[in-house]
N, C-alpha and C positions, 0 to 999 in steps of 0.2 A: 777315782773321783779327781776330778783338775782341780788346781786352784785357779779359785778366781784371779782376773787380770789385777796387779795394783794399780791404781789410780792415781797417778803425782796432781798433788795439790795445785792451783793456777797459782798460785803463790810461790810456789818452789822454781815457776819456769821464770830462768833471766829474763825481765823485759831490756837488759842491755841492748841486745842483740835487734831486737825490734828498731829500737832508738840509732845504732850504727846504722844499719840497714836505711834507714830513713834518711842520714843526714849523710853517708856515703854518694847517694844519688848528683849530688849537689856537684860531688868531685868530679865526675863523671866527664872525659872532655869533652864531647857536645854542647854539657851544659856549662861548662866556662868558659867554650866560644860566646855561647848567644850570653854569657856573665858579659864578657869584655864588647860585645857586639851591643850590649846594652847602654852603657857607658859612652859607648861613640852615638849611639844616636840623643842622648841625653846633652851630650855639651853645645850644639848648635841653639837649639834651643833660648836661649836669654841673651846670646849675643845680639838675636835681632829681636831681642823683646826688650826684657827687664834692664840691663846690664848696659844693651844701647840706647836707650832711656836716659840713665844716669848719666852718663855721658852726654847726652844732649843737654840736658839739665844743667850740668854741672859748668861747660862754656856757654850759656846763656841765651840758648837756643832758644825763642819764645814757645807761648803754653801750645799755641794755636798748629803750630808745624808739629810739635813734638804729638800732638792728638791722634795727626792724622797718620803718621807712624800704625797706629794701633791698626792698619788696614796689612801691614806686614806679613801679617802671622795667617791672611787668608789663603796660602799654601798647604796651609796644613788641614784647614778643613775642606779645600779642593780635590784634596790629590786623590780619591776615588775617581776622577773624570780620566787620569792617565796611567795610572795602575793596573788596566787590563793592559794598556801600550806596552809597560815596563813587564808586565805577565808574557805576554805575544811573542814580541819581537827580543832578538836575540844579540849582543853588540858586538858588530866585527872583530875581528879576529882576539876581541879581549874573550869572548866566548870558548870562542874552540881552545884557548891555551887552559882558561880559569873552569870553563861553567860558566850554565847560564846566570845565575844566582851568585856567585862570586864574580860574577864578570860588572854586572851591574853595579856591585857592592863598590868595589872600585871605583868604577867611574862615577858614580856619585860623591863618593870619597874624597875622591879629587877633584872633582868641581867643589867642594864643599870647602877644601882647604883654599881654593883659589878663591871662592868668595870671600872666606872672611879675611886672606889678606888683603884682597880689594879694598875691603871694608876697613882694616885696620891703617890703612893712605888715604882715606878720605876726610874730608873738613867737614864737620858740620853744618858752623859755621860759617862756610864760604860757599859751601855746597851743600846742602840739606837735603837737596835731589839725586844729588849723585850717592847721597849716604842711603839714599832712599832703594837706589837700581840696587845694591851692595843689598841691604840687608835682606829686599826681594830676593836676591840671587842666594843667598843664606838657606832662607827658609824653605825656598825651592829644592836646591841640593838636600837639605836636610829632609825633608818632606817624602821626596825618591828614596832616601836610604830608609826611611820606616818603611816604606811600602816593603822593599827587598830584603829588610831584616826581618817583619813579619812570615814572610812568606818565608826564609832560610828555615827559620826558629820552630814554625810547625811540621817542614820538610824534612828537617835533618834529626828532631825527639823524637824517643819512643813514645808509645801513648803512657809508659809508665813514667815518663823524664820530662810531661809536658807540663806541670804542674810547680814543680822544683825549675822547670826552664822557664816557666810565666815568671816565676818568684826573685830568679834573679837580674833578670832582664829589670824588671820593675826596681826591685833596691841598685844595682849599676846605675840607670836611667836617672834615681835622684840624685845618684854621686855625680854623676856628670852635669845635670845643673847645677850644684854645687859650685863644683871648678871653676864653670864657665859664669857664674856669679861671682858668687864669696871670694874665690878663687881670682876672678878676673881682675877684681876691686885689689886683691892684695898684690896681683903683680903689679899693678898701675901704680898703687900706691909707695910701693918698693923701687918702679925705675923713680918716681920724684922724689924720694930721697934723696935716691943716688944723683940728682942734681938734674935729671931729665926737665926738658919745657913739659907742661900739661898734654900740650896735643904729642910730644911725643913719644910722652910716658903710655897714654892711649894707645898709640899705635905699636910700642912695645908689648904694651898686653894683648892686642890683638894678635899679636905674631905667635906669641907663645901660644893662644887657643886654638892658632890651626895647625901648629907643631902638634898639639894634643891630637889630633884627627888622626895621625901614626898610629894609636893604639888600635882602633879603627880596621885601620889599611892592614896592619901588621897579623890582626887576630883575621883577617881576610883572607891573609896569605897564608896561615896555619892550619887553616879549616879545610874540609875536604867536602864538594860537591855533595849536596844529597843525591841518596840514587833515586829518588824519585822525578829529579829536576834531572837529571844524568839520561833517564827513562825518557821525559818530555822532549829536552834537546833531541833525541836520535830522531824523533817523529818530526820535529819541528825542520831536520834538514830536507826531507820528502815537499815541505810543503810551500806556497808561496807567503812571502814575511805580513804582504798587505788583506790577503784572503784570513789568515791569523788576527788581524785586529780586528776585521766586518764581522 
């Protein structure tokens, strides 16, 4: 006669192990590319919303201009109309060195740093239009890089990393308005100590938030091609770039 099997109690089994398992995932470098890839798309954000606001506000831009501001941010609910473009099409030779999806990352990237020092030289007050083209140009750059950080982010996780990759994307995202808020305000408020004019205490905190874009560029350059975008690019060199967008 056998003996019956013993039965270990559910009580007896470590749920340690479950909890590692769970919170391991997080480490995973994929997921602290699209961590740090989150973060860079979160700081453009307020410099042409919230952050350059206050600043209008604050040198005495009237109510009536500062309003129309608020038409800024319709990049961000546009950019569906060229994100099959930025899907499609492939960018000269930043492509064949990076990928298509790191190629793009970049160059958004960089436009995105050049807008906001645009922005961090301009007068509000003397030019309200011109701060106007600048913060357009902001939220455009910024606007392209969601597009190509979404499409990275679901490319490069596993289906089991897609969840832990949602999670940190979204906590980076509020650090990075943070910086580019709270963050903004304390460097500005740190060069006028230091004896800085008003506008060029502003333009100092500008500088440092497209110096921030680096982490950005840098987790760009760290990251490796998904192969499924690796996969797309081989078919996409067979085909014509404008037959790809129709």
């Amino acid at each position: 006669m056998t003996a019956a099997p013993e039965v270990v109690p559910a009580a007896a089994v470590p749920a340690r192990a479950g909890w590692t398992d769970a919170l391991a995932v997080y480490l995973q470098p994929r997921v602290l590319i699209v961590l740090f890839l989150g973060f860079s798309s979160g700081l453009p954000l307020a410099l042409s919303g919230s952050t350059l606001l206050f600043w209008m506000r604050e040198v005495g831009v009237d109510l009536q201009t500062i309003g129309l501001f608020a038409l800024v941010g319709t990049p961000y609910t546009l950019k569906f109309i060229w994100a099959p473009v930025v899907d499609a099409l492939d960018v000269p030779l930043l492509s064949r060195l990076l990928g298509r999806r790191r190629a793009w990352l970049i160059l958004s990237q960089l436009l995105l740093m050049g807008a906001i020092a645009f922005l961090a030289f301009c007068d509000p007050v003397r030019a309200p239009w011109l701060v106007a083209i600048g913060a357009l140009l902001v939220a455009t750059a910024s606007a392209t890089q969601d597009i190509v950080i979404d499409a990275f982010r679901v490319e490069s996780l596993d289906e089991r990393e897609q969840a832990a990759g949602m999670a940190s994307y979204v906590a980076a995202y509020r650090i990075g308005m943070l910086v580019s808020g709270a963050g903004a305000l304390y460097f500005v408020s740190g060069f006028e100590w230091s004896g800085f004019t008003k506008h060029s205490a502003w333009t100092g905190g500008y500088l440092v938030m497209a110096a921030f874009v680096a982490v950005g560029m840098l987790t760009t350059l760290a990251a490796t091609e998904p192969d499924k975008s690796a996969l797309v690019q081989a078919v996409h060199a067979k085909d014509n770039p404008l037959r790809r967008v129709i």
